[in-house]
N, C-alpha and C positions, 0 to 999 in steps of 0.2 A: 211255933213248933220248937221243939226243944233239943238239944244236938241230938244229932242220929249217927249212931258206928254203922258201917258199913263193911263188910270182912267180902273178899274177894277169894275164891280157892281155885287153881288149878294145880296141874303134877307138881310143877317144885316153886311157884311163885313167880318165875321170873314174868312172863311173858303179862302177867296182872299187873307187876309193877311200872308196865308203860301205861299201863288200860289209867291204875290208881292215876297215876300224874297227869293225865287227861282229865278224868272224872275232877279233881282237884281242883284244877286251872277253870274247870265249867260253874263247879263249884262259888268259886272265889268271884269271878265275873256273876254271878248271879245273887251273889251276897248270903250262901248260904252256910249255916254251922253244922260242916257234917266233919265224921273223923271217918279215914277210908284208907281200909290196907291190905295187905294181900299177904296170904301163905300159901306154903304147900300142901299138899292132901296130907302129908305125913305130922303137918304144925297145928292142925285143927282143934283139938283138943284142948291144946295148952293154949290156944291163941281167943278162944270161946273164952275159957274161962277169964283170962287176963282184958281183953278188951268186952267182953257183953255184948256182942253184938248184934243190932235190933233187924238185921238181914243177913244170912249168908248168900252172895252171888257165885255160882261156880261156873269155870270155863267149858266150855264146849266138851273139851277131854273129859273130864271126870263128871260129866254131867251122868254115866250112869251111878255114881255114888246120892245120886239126892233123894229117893224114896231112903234110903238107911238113916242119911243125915236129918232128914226131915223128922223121923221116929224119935234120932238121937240125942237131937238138943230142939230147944224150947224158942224156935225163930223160926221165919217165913225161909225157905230155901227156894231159889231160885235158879234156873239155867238160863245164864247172858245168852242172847240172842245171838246165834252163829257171825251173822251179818254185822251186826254192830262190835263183836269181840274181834272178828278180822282184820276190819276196817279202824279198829281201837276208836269208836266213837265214845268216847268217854260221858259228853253229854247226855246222849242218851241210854245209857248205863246208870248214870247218874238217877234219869228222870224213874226209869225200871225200878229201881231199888227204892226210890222215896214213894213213889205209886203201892209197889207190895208192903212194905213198913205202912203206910197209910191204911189199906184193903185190912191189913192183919190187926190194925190199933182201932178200927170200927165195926 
């Protein structure tokens, strides 16, 4: 498999950048080449275009922006599962986002 970006969104990014460092740490233990970052709803645009990202996962919050997002760029969008974004299971955020990037590439 070949590296996969991963772009994370909630309101202003912060609360994703514990999720990313999780997802990361699961990442690296499992020996995989992904790139995984996070912005805010307002960073979207410029962060699409600068990273390419082959997922957007967004947080619970702003999960009603994903029918717009979905229209709006040319990527699987996804709403993290309440449960595992609470609980910042980063693993399986991880497994969520390579599953959808896989579903969307066959």
């Amino acid at each position: 498999m070949s590296k996969k970006t991963i772009m994370l969104v909630c309101s202003a990014g912060m609360s994703t950048s514990m999720l990313v460092a999780r997802m990361d740490k699961a990442a690296e233990a499992d020996g995989l080449d992904v790139d995984i970052f996070a912005t805010g709803s307002a960073g979207i645009a410029a962060d699409v275009a600068e990273h390419h990202p082959d997922v957007m996962m967004l947080g619970p919050q702003v999960r009603f922006m994903a029918d717009q997002l979905a229209k709006q760029y040319p990527m699987p969008v996804k709403v993290i599962n309440m449960q595992d974004y609470g609980q910042m299971k980063g693993e399986n955020v991880l497994r969520d986002a390579l599953a959808t990037i896989e579903a969307a590439e066959s």
